[in-house]
C-alpha positions as CSV (number, residue, x, y, z in Angstrom):
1,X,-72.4,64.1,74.3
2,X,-69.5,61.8,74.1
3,X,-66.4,62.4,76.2
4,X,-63.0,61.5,74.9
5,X,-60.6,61.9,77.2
6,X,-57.3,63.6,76.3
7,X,-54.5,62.0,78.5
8,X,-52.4,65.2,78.9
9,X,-51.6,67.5,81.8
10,X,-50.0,69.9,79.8
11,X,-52.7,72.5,79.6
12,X,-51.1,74.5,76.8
13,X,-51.1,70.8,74.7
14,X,-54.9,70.1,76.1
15,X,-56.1,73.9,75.0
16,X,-54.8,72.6,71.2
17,X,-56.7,69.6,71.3
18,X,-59.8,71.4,72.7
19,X,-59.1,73.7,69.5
20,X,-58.7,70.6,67.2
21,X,-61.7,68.7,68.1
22,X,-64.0,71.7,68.8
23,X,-66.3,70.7,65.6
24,X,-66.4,66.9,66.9
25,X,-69.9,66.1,69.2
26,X,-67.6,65.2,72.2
27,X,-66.9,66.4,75.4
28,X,-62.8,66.8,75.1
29,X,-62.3,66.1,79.2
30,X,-58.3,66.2,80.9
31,X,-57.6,63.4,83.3
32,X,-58.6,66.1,86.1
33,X,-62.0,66.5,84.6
34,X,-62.0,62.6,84.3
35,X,-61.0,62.3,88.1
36,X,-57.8,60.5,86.7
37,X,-54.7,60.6,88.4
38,X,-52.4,58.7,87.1
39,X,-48.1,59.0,86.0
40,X,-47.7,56.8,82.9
41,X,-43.3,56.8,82.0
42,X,-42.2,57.0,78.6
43,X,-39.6,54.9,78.4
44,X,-40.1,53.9,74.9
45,X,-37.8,54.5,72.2
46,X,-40.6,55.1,69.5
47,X,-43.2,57.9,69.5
48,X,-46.1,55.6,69.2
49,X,-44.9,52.9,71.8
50,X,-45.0,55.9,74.4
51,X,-48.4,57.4,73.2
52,X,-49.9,54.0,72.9
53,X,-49.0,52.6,76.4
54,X,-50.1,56.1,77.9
55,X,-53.4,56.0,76.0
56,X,-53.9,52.2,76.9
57,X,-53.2,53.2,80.8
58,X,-55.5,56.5,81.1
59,X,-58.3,54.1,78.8
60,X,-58.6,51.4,81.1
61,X,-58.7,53.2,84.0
62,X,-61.3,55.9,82.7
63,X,-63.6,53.4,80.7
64,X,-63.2,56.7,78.4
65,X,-62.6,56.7,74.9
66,X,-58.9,58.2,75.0
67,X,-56.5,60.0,72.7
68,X,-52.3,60.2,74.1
69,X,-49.9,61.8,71.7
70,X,-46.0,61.8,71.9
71,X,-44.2,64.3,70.3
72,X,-41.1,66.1,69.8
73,X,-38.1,67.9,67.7
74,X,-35.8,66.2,65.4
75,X,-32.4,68.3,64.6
76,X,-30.7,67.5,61.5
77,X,-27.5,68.8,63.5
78,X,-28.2,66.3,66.4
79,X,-28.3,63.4,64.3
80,X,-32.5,63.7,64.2
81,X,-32.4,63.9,68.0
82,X,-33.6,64.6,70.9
83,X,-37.0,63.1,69.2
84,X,-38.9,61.1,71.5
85,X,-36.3,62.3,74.6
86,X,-37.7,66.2,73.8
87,X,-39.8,66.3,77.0
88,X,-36.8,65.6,79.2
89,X,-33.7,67.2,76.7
90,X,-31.7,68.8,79.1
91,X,-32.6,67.1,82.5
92,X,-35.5,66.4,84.6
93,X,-35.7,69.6,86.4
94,X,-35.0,72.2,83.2
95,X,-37.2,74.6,82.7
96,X,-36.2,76.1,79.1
97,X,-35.5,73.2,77.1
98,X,-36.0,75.5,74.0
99,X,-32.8,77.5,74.6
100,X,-31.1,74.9,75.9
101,X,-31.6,73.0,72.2
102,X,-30.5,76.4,71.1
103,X,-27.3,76.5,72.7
104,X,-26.5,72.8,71.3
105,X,-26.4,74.3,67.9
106,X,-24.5,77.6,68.3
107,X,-22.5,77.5,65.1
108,X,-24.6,75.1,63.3
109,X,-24.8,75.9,60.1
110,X,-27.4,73.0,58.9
111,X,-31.1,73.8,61.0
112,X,-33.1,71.8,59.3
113,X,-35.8,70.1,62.2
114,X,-39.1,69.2,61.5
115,X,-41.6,68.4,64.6
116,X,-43.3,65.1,64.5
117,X,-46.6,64.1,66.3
118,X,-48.0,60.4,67.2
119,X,-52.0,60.0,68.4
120,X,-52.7,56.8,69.9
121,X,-56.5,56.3,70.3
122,X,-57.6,54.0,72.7
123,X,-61.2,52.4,72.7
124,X,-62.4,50.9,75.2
125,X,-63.2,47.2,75.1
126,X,-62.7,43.4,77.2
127,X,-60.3,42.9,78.6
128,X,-57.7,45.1,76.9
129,X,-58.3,48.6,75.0
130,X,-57.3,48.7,71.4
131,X,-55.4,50.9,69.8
132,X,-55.2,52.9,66.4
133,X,-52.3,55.1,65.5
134,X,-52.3,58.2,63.1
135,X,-49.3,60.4,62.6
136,X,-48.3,63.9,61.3
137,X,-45.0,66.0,60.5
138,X,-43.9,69.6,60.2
139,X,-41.0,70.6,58.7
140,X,-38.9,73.7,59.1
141,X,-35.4,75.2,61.1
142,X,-34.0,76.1,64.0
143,X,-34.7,79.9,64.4
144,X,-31.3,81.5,65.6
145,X,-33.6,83.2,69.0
146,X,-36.6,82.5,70.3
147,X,-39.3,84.6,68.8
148,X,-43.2,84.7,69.5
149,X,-45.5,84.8,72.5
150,X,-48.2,81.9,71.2
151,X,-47.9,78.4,71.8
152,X,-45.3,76.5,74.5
153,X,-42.6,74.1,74.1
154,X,-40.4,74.2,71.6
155,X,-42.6,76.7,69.3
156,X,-40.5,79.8,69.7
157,X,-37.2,78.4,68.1
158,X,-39.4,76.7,65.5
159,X,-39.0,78.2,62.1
160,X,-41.4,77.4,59.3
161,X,-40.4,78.2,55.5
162,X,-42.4,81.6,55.7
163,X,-39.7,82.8,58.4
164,X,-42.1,82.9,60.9
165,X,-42.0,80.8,64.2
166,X,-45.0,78.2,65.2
167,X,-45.1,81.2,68.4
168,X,-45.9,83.6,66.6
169,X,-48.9,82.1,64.0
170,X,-52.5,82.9,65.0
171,X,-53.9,79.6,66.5
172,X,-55.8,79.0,64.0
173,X,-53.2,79.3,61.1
174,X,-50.9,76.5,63.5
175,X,-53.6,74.2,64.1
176,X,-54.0,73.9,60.5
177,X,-50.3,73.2,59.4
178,X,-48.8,72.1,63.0
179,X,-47.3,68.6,63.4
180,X,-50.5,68.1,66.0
181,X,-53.1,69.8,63.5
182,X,-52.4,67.0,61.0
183,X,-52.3,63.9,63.3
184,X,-55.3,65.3,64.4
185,X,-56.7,65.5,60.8
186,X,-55.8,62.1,60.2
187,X,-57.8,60.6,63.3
188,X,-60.5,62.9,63.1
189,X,-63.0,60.7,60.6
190,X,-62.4,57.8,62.9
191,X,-63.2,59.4,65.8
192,X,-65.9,60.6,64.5
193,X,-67.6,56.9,63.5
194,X,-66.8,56.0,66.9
195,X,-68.6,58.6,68.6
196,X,-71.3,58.2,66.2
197,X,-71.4,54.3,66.9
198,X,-71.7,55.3,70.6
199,X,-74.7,57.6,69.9
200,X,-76.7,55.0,68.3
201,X,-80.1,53.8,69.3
202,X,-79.6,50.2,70.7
């Protein structure tokens, strides 16, 4: 079986691409599984610049076919931000990011957010990887608490139009309509020809 490697080591992030790709024939593999270690910055002001140069980085020194995402929260009521700053909104060392977006907006009226997701797949080839990009979007609010016990991140204080947080949906009911779920979606038939290319008979 073919092993993609999922450059991540958030392992709430790599348990929902495990999820995702389950019905793929590949081995989904974390840089520790890999024997990767490796600290690739973001310092990219677009979603797909970041996931692209992290995939790129974890590609060539695996030799594995690789999948990076960057993702994050837009805010209406911070001018669409923090976005691709949503991994380090707050500070460096902050643990709860998620209230501390919440206390940003005490008094907001508008809530409207939506979470967005990049995938950059890397494959491996001379003397360079390339890339291929996919992308998916969730809309919803700001809930006015946290509320749930599923998921990480941001999910708590994510409302969707059913008035139910991304925290508190079964896994399988977020995967399906997650900002993840449906970058996922969109890369998964390529993926798929590219594992079956591998598989071939010479």
């Amino acid at each position: 079986m073919t092993d993609l490697l999922v450059a991540t080591n958030n392992p709430g992030k790599l348990a929902e691409f495990r999820r995702l790709l389950a019905d793929l024939p590949v081995r989904v593999v974390g840089p520790a599984e890999a024997g990767v270690r490796l600290e690739v910055p973001e310092p990219h002001h677009t979603y797909a610049e970041n996931a692209s140069e992290k995939a790129q980085a974890f590609c060539r020194v695996s030799g594995l076919l690789t999948l990076a995402d960057d993702s994050g929260i837009e805010v209406a009521a911070l001018g669409w931000g923090p976005g691709v700053r949503s991994a380090r909104f707050g500070g460096p060392d902050l643990e709860d990011r998620a209230g501390h977006l919440l206390g940003q907006l005490d008094g907001a009226s508008d809530r409207r957010a939506r979470m967005v997701c990049w995938l950059a797949l890397a494959i491996p080839a001379s003397p360079e990887p390339g890339i291929e990009l996919f992308s998916g979007v969730m809309e919803g609010v700001v809930a006015d608490a946290p509320r749930g016990e599923s998921g990480f991140g941001y999910d708590p204080i994510f409302e969707l139009p059913s008035g139910r947080t991304t925290a508190e949906l079964p896994e399988g009911e977020k995967d399906r309509m997650s900002h993840r779920g449906r970058a996922v979606a969109a890369a998964r038939l390529r993926i798929a020809e590219l594992v079956s290319r591998n598989r071939a008979p010479s």
